[in-house]
C-alpha positions as CSV (number, residue, x, y, z in Angstrom):
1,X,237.5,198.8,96.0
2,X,237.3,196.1,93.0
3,X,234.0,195.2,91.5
4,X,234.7,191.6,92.8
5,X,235.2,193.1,96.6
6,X,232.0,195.2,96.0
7,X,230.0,192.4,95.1
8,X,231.5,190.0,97.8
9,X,230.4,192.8,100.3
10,X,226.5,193.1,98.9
11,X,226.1,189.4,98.7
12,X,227.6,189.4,102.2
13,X,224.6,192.5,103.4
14,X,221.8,190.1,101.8
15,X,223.2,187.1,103.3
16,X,222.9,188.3,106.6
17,X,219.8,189.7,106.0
18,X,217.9,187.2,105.4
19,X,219.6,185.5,108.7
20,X,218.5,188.4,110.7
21,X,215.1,186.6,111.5
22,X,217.0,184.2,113.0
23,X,219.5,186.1,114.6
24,X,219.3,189.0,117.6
25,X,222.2,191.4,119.2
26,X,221.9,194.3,121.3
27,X,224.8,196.9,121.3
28,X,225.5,198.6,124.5
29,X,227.3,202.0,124.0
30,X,229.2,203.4,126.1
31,X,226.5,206.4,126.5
32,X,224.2,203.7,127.8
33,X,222.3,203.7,125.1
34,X,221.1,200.2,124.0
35,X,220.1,199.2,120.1
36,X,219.0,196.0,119.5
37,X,218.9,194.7,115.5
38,X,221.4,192.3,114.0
39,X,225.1,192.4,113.0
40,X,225.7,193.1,109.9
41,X,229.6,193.6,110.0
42,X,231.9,193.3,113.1
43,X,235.7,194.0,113.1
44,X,238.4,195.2,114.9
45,X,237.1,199.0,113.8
46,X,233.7,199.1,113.2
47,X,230.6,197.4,114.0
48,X,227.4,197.8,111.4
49,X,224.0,197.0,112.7
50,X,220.8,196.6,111.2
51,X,217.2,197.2,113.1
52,X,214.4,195.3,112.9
53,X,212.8,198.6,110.6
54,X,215.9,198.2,108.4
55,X,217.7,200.8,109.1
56,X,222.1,200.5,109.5
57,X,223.9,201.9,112.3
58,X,227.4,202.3,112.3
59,X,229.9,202.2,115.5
60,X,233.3,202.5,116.3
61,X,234.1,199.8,118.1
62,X,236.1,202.4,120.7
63,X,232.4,203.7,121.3
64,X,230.5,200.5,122.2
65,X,230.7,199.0,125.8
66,X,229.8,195.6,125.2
67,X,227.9,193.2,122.6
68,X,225.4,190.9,123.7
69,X,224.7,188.2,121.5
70,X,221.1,186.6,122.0
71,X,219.9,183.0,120.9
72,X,217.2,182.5,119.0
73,X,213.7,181.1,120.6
74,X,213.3,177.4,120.6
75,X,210.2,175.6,120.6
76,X,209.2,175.1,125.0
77,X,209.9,171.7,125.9
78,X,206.7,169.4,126.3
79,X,206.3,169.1,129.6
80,X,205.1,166.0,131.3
81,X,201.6,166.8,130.7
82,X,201.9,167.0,127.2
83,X,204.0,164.2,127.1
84,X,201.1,162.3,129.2
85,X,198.3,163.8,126.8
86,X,200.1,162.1,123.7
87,X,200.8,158.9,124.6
88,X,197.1,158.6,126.4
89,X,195.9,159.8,122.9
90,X,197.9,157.5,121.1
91,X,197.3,154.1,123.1
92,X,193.2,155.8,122.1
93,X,194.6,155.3,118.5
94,X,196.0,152.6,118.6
95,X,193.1,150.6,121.0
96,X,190.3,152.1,119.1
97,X,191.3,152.9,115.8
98,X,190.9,155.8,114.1
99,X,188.0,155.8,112.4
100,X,184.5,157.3,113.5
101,X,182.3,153.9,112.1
102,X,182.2,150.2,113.0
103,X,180.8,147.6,111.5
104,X,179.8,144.5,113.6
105,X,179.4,141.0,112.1
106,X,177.8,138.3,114.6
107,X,177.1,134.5,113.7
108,X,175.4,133.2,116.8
109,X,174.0,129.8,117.3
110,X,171.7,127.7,120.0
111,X,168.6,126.8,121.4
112,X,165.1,128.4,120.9
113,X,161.3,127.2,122.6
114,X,157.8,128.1,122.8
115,X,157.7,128.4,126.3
116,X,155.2,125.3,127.5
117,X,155.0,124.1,123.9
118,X,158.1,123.0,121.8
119,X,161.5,123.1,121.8
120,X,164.0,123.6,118.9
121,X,167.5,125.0,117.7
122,X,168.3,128.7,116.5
123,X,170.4,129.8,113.8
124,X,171.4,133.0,112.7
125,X,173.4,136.1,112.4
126,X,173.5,140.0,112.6
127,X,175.2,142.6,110.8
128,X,175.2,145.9,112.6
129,X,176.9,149.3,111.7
130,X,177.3,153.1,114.2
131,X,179.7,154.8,115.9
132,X,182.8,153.7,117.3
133,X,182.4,156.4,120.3
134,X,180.5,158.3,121.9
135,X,182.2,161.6,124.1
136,X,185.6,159.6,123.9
137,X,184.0,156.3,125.2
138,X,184.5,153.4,123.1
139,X,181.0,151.5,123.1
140,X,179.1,150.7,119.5
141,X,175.5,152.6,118.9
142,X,173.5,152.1,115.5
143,X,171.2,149.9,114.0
144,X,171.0,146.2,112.1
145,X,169.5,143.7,110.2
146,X,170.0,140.3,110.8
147,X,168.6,136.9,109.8
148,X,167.4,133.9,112.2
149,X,165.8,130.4,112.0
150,X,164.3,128.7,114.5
151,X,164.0,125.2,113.7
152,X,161.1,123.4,115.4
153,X,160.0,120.0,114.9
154,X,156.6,121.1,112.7
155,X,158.2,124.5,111.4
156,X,161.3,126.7,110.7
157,X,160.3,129.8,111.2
158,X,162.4,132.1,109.3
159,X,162.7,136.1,111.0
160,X,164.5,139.0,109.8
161,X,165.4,141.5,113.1
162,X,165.9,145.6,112.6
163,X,167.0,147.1,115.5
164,X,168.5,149.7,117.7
165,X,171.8,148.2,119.0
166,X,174.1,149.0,121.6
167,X,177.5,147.5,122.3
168,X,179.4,148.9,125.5
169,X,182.4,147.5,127.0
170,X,182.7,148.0,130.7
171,X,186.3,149.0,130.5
172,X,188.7,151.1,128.4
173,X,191.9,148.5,128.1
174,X,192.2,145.8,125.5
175,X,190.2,143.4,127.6
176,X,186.9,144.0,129.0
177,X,183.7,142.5,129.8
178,X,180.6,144.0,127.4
179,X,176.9,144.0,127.6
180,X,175.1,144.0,124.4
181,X,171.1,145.1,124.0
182,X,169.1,145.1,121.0
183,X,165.4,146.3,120.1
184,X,163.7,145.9,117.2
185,X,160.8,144.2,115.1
186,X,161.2,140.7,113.5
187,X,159.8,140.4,110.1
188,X,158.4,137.2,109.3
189,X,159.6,135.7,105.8
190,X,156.7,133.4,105.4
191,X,153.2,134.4,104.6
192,X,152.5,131.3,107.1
193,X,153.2,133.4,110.5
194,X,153.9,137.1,111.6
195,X,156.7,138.8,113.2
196,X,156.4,141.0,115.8
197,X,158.7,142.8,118.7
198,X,162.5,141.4,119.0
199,X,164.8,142.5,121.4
200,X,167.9,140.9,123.0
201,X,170.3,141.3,125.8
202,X,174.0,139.8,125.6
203,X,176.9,139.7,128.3
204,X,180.6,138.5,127.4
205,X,184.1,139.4,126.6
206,X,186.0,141.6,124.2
207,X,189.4,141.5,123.4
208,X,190.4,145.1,121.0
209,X,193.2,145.0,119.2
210,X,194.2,148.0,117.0
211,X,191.2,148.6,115.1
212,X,189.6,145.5,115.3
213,X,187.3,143.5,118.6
214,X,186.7,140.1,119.1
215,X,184.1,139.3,121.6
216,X,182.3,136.1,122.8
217,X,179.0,135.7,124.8
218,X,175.9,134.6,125.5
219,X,172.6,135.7,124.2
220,X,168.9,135.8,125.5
221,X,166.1,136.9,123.1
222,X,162.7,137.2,122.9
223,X,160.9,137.5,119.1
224,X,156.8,137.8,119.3
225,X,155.0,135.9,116.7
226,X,152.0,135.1,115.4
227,X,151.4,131.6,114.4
228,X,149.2,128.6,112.9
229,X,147.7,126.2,115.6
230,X,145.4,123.2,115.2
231,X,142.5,122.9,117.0
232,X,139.9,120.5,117.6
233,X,136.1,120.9,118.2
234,X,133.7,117.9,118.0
235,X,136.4,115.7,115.8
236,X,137.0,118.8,113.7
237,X,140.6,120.1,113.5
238,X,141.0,123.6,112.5
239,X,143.5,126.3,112.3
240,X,143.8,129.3,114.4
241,X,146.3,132.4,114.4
242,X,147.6,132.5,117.9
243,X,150.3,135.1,119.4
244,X,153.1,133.2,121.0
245,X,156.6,133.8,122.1
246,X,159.9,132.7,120.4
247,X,162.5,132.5,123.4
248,X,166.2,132.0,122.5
249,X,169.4,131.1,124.4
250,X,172.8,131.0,122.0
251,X,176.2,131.5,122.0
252,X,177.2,134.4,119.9
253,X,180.6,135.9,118.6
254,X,181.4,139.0,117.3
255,X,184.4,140.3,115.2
256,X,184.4,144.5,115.2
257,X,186.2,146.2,112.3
């Protein structure tokens, strides 16, 4: 044999090889005897077989019965319940986003009163940041700040709300109708008056798309306060700190990013 034919033959060994991974046979002698490895060499004369230890075999090919060639594994199939799981997981995605954290802006606008007193207009807006979900349920949970005025005809009275807020839609799909609640304490920001407790309760509708919600409804709210009344004994007018009630109606939209 040439050196050329020698080397053709080794790189021939090493190419299969590294195939035999990939590759299976089992030889069936004629004895009955079974050995399963991988094919090295097959002719007309002789077969040359390989284990999975790495150790050759050589047979006549008078001697062996039968060769049986196997296919290598292939991934299983997904079945339909896999198939179900993904695309339930990715309409998730692509409803909810993917990210843990929302942030909430929410310019809101309408009327406010002292009940049995005086009537005036509210201003204002929140900004409010927590987690997209909670257990797989898309709702927002986690606090704000926001800023209001309530304009009356003697005063505006400026508050700034902290507060635990909760954002839950009723549904899972793109459209759904959502309650919002917030509780909190107002801060005044006028030395003039005091804040006190603020909480909130809002019903509407939210439209998701992708990552992003846009939702419309209406607000009622309730801010204590603390403020300046005149008084009058015998002619005399004087001012007294008296608790009263700020109560708010307004429209309120929110965008959800």
């Amino acid at each position: 044999m040439t050196h050329l034919s020698r080397l053709t033959v080794v790189l021939s060994l090493c190419l299969m090889g590294m195939l035999s991974a990939l590759h299976a046979e089992s030889v069936l002698l004629r004895t009955g005897q079974t050995i399963q490895g991988t094919i090295l060499i097959e002719n007309d004369q002789v077969v040359i077989l390989q284990d999975k230890n790495g150790r050759r075999f050589q047979y006549m090919r008078s001697d062996i019965e039968r060769i049986i060639h196997e296919q290598p594994a292939t991934a299983a199939e997904p079945t339909e319940t896999d198939k179900d799981a993904e695309q339930k997981n990715r309409e998730q995605k692509t409803t909810h986003g993917g990210k843990r954290t929302s942030f909430l802006i929410e310019p809101m606008g309408g009327g406010s009163f002292v009940p049995n007193e005086k009537s005036g207009a509210m201003v204002g807006a929140n900004i409010i940041i927590g987690s997209k979900t909670i257990k797989g349920r898309p709702l927002l949970l986690g606090g704000g700040v926001g800023y209001q005025a309530h304009i009356m005809p003697d005063k505006t009275y400026s508050i700034l709300p902290v507060f635990f807020a909760a954002r839950i839609p009723v549904l899972n799909g793109k459209h759904s109708p959502l309650v919002g609640l917030s509780v909190g304490y107002g801060v005044a920001l006028s030395k003039s008056y005091l804040g006190g407790m603020h909480a909130g309760i809002d019903v509407g509708y939210q439209y998701t798309a992708s990552s992003l919600a846009l939702y419309i409804g209406m607000l009622a709210q309730f801010q204590q306060t603390t403020m300046d009344v005149v008084n009058t004994i015998n002619e005399y007018e004087y001012k007294d700190r008296i608790g009263r009630s700020l109560v708010s109606t307004a429209l309120k939209i929110g965008l959800r990013f």
